[in-house]
C-alpha positions as CSV (number, residue, x, y, z in Angstrom):
1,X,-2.6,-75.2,44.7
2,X,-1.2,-72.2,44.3
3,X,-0.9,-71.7,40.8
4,X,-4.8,-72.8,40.6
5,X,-5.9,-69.8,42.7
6,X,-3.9,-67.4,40.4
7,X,-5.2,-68.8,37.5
8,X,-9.1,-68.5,39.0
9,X,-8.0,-64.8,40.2
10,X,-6.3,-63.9,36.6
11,X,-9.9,-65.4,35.0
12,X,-12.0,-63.6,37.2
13,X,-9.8,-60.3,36.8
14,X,-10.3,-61.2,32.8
15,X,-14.1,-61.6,33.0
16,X,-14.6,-58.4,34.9
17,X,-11.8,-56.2,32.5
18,X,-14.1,-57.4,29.6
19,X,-17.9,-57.3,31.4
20,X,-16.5,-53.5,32.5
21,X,-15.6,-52.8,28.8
22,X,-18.1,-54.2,27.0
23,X,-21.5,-53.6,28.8
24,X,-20.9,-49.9,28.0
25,X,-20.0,-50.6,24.7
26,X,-23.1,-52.8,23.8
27,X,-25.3,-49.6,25.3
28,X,-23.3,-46.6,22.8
29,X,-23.7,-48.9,20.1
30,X,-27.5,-49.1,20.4
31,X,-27.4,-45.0,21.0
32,X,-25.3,-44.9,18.0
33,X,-28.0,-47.1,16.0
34,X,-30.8,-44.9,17.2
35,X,-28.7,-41.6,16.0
36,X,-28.5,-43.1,12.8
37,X,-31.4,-43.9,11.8
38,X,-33.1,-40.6,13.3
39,X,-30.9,-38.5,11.7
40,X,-31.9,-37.6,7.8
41,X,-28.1,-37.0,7.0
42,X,-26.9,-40.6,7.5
43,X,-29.5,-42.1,4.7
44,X,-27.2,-42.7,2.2
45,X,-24.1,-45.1,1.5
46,X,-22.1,-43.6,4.7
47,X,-24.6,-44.3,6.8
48,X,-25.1,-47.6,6.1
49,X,-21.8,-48.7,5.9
50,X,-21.9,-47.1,10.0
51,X,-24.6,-48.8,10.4
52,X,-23.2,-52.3,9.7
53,X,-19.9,-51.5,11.8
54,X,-22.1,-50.7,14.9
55,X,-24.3,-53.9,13.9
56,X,-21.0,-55.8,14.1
57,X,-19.6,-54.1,17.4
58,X,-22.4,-54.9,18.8
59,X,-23.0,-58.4,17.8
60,X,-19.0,-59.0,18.7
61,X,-19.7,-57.0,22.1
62,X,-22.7,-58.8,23.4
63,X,-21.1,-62.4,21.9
64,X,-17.5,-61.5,24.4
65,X,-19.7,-60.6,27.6
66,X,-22.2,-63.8,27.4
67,X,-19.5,-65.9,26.8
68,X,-17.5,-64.5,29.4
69,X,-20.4,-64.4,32.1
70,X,-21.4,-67.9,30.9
71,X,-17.7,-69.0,31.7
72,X,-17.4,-67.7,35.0
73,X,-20.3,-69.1,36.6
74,X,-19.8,-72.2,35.3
């Protein structure tokens, strides 16, 4: 009984470490897409490659929370 209500508290603990991490992360990504593509000195090779890293952390950032919130109120 025990060990069950330190697992739940270790998993809740988990879900709220990575819910606290990555909801900011998913909103300075989206900032950081905006930047880019405003700002005239990105357009070229750099940029794009930037662009496709924040594409990623995002996509990896917003796949982490949903799964995480999905698992804790299931």
């Amino acid at each position: 009984m025990a060990t069950e209500e330190s697992s739940y508290a270790f998993h809740t603990f988990c879900v709220a470490a990575l819910t606290t991490i990555g909801i900011p992360g998913i909103i300075i990504n989206i900032l950081c897409l905006i930047m880019l593509r405003k700002i005239p000195r990105f357009r070229n090779a750099f940029g794009s490659l930037c662009i496709s890293r924040c594409i990623s952390n995002l996509l990896f950032l917003t796949t982490m929370v949903v799964a995480n919130l999905g698992r804790q109120f299931a």
